[in-house]
C-alpha positions as a Python dict, from the first residue, in 0.01 Angstrom:
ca = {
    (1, 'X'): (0, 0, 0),
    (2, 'X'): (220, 246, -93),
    (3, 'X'): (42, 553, -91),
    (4, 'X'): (-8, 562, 297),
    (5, 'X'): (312, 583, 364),
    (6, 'X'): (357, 873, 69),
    (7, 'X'): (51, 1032, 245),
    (8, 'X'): (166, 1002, 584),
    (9, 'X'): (549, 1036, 528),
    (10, 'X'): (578, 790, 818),
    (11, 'X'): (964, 683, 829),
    (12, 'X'): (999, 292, 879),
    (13, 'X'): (1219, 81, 660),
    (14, 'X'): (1039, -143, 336),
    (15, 'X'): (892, -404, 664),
    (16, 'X'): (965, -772, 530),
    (17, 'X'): (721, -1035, 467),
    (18, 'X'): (844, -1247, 825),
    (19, 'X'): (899, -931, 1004),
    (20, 'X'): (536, -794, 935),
    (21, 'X'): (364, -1121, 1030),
    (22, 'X'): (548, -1109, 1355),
    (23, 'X'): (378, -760, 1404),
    (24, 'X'): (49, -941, 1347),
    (25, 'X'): (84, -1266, 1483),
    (26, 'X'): (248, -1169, 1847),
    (27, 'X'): (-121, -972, 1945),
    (28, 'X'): (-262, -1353, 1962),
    (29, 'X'): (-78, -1349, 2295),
    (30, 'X'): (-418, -1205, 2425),
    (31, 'X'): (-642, -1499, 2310),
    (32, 'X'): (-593, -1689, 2613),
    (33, 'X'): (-648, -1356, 2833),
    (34, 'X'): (-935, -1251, 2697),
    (35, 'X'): (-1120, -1621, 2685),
    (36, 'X'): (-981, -1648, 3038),
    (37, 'X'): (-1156, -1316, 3165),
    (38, 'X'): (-1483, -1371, 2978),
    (39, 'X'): (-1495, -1727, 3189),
    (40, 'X'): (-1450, -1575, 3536),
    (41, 'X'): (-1752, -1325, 3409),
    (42, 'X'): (-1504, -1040, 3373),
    (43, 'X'): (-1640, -924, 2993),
    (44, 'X'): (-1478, -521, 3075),
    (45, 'X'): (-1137, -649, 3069),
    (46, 'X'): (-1229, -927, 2838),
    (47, 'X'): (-1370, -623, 2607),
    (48, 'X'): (-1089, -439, 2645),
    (49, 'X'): (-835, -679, 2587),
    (50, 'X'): (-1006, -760, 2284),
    (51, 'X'): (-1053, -494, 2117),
    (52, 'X'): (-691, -377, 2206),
    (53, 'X'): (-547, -704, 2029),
    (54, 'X'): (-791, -663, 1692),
    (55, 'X'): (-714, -241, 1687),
    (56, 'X'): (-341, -376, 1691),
    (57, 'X'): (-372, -655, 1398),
    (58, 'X'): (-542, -389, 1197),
    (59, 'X'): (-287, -114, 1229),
    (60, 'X'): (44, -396, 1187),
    (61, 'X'): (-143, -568, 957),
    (62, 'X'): (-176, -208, 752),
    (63, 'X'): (189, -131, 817),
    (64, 'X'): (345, -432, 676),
    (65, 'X'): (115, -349, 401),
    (66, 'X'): (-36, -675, 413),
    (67, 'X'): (-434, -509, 406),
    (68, 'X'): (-558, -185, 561),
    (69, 'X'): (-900, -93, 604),
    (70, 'X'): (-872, 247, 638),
    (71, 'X'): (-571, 532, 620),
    (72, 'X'): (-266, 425, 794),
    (73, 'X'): (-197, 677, 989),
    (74, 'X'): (-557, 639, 1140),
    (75, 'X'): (-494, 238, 1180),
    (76, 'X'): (-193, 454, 1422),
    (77, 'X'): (-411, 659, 1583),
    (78, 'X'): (-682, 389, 1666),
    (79, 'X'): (-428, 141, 1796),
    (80, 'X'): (-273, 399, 2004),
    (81, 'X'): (-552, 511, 2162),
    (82, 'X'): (-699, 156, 2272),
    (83, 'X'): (-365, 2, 2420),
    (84, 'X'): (-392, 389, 2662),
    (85, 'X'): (-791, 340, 2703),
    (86, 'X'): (-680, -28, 2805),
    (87, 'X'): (-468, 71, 3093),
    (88, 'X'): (-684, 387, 3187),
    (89, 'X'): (-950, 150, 3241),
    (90, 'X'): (-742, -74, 3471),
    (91, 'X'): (-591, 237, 3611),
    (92, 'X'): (-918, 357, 3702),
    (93, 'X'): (-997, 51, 3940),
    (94, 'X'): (-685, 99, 4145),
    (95, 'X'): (-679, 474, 4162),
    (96, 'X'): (-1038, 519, 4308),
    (97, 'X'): (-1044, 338, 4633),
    (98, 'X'): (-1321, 171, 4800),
    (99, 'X'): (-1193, 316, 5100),
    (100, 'X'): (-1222, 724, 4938),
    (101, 'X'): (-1601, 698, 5069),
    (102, 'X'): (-1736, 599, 5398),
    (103, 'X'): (-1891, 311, 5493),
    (104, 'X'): (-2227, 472, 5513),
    (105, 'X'): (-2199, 652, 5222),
    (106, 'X'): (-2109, 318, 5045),
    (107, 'X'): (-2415, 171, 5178),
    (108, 'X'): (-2669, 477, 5087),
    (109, 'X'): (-2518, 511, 4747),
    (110, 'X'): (-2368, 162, 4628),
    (111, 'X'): (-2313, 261, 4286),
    (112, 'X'): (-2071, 577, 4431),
    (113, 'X'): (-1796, 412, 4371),
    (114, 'X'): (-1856, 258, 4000),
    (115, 'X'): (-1930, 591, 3899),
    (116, 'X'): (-1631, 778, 4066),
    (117, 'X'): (-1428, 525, 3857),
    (118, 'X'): (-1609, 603, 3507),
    (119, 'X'): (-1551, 971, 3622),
    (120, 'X'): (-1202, 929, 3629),
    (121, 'X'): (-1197, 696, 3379),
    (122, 'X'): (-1316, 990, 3123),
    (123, 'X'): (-1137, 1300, 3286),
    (124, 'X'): (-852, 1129, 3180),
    (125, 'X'): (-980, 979, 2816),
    (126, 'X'): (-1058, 1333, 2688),
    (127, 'X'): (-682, 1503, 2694),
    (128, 'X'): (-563, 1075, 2585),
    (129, 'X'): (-764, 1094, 2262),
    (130, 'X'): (-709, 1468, 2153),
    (131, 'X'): (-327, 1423, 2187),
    (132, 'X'): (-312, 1086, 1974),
    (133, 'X'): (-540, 1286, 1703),
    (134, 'X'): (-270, 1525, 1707),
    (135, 'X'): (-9, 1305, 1683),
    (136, 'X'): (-7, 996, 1791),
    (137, 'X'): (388, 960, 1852),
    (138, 'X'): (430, 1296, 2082),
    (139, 'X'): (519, 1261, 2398),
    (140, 'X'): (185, 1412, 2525),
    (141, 'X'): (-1, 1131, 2416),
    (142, 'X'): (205, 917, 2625),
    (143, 'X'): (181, 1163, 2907),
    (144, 'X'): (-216, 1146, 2927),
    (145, 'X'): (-299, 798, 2849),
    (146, 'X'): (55, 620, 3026),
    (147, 'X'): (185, 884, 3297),
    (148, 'X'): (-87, 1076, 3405),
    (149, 'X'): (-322, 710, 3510),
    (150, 'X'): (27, 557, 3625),
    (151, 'X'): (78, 859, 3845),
    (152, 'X'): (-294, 847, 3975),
    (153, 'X'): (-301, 510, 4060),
    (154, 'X'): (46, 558, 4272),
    (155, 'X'): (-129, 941, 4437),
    (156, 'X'): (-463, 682, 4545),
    (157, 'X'): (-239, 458, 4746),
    (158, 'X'): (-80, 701, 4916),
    (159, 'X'): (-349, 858, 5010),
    (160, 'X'): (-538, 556, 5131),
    (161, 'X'): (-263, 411, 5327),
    (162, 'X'): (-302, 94, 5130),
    (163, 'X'): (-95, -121, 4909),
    (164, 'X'): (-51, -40, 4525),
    (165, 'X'): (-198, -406, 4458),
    (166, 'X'): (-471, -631, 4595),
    (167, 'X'): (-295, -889, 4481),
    (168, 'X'): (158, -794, 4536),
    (169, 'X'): (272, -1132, 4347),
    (170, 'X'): (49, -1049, 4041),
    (171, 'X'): (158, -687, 4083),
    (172, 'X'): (507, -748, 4047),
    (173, 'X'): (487, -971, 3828),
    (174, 'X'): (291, -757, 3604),
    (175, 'X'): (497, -469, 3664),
    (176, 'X'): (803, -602, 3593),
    (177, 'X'): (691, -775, 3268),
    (178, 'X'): (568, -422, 3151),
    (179, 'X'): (896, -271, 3302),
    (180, 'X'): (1139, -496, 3046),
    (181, 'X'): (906, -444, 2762),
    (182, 'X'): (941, -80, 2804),
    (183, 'X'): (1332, -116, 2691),
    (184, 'X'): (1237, -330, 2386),
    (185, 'X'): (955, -24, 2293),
    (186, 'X'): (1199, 281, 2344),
    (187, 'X'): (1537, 171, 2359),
    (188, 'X'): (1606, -61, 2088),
    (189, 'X'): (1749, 84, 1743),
    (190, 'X'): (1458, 166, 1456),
    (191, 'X'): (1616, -99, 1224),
    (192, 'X'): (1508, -369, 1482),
    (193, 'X'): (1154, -250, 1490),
    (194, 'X'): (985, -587, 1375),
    (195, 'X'): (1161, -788, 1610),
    (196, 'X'): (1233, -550, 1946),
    (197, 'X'): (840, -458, 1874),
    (198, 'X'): (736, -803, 1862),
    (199, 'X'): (900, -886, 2147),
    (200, 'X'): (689, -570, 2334),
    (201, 'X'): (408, -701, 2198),
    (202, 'X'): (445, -1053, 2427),
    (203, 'X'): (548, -892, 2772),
    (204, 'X'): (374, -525, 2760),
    (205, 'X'): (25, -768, 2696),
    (206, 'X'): (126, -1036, 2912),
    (207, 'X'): (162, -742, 3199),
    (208, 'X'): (-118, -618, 3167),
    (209, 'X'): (-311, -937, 3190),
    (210, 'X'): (-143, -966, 3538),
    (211, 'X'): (-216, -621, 3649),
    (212, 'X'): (-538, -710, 3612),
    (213, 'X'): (-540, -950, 3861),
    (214, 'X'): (-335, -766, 4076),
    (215, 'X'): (-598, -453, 4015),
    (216, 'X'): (-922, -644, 4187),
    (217, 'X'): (-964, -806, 4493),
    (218, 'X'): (-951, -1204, 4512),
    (219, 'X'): (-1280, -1293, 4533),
    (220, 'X'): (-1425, -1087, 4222),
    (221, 'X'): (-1234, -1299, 3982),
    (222, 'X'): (-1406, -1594, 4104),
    (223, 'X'): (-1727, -1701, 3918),
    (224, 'X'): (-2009, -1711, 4130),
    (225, 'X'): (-1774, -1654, 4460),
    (226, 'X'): (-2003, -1336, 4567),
    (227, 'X'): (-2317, -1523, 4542),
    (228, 'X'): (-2235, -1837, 4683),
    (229, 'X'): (-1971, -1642, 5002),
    (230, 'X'): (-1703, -1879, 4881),
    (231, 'X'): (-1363, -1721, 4960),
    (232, 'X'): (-1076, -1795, 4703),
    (233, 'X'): (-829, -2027, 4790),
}
């Protein structure tokens, strides 16, 4: 597809037939995450996960020039802003706190806290979305839909006096993943793009999977556990 990369001047190397379907092929990493998610009856981050993983075949998938649907700099811009609305949404459920409103409060207004975590959850969508329209490699994007919710989620902790994870083992474990995958995404030369990329591809989604688990309490990843009082194991 030549003439997106004419119309959007975008500066990669000719991507090779092997390299590109690496690009495509390494987003199947979320299969198992998202059919895992929609079993324990968690279809948000199944959702999410999902439609991070098919924005992402679409836009590598464009860029190796193997089909695009649409522009490819908009294939960029969509893929962009799922993987931030992705970890906003996780963001969200560890930045607001259950224990930001009084018991009582909880009790008169149960759905307080749902909503105080959609509030935040577009507060911080708005700014994510305009910057990746404007150009979805400036730093600013990165700012509103990584550093800002990052940031956030480490401000709710402190404030609440409790741990940054339900769950510390998933937590690290997630956090480091995303932590090495961050070196393969900014520090490796342009020429290896298809393979350092790839390679971000496995650990930044395997992370986030993790932080997931780390982001809810025990018992709400268990199917039926609230219903029956069954406490995870």
């Amino acid at each position: 597809m030549p003439h997106y990369r004419v119309e959007t001047q975008h500066p990669w190397p000719d991507s090779s037939f092997v390299g590109g379907l690496a690009l495509v092929l390494t987003n199947l990493i979320l299969v198992f995450p998202v059919v895992h998610l929609a079993w324990l009856l968690r279809f948000d981050y199944a959702a999410a996960l999902l439609t991070t993983m098919l924005a992402s075949i679409a836009y590598h998938g464009c860029r190796a020039g193997f089909f695009c649907e649409y522009r490819f700099r908009d294939h960029q811009i969509t893929d962009h802003i799922f993987v931030f609305l992705t970890l906003i949404y996780v963001a969200s459920r560890l930045a607001v706190r259950r224990s930001f409103f009084p018991r009582n409060v909880r009790l008169e207004y149960p759905e307080i806290l749902l909503t105080a975590r959609v509030a935040f959850f577009f507060a911080i969508v708005l700014p994510t979305v305009m910057a990746n329209m404007y150009n979805p490699e400036s730093p600013l994007a990165a700012l509103f839909g990584f550093g800002v919710p990052i940031a956030v989620v480490i401000l709710g902790a402190c404030v609440s006096g409790e741990r940054l994870f339900y769950d510390v083992k998933f937590g690290l474990i997630g956090s480091g993943l995303f932590l090495v995958s961050v070196a393969f995404y900014a520090c490796a030369p342009h020429s290896w793009y298809q393979w350092s990329h790839s390679i971000w591809h496995l650990l930044s989604m395997l992370s986030v999977y993790f932080i997931i688990f780390a982001a809810d309490p025990p018992i709400r990843l268990l199917p039926g556990a609230q219903e029956a009082h069954i406490k995870p194991p």
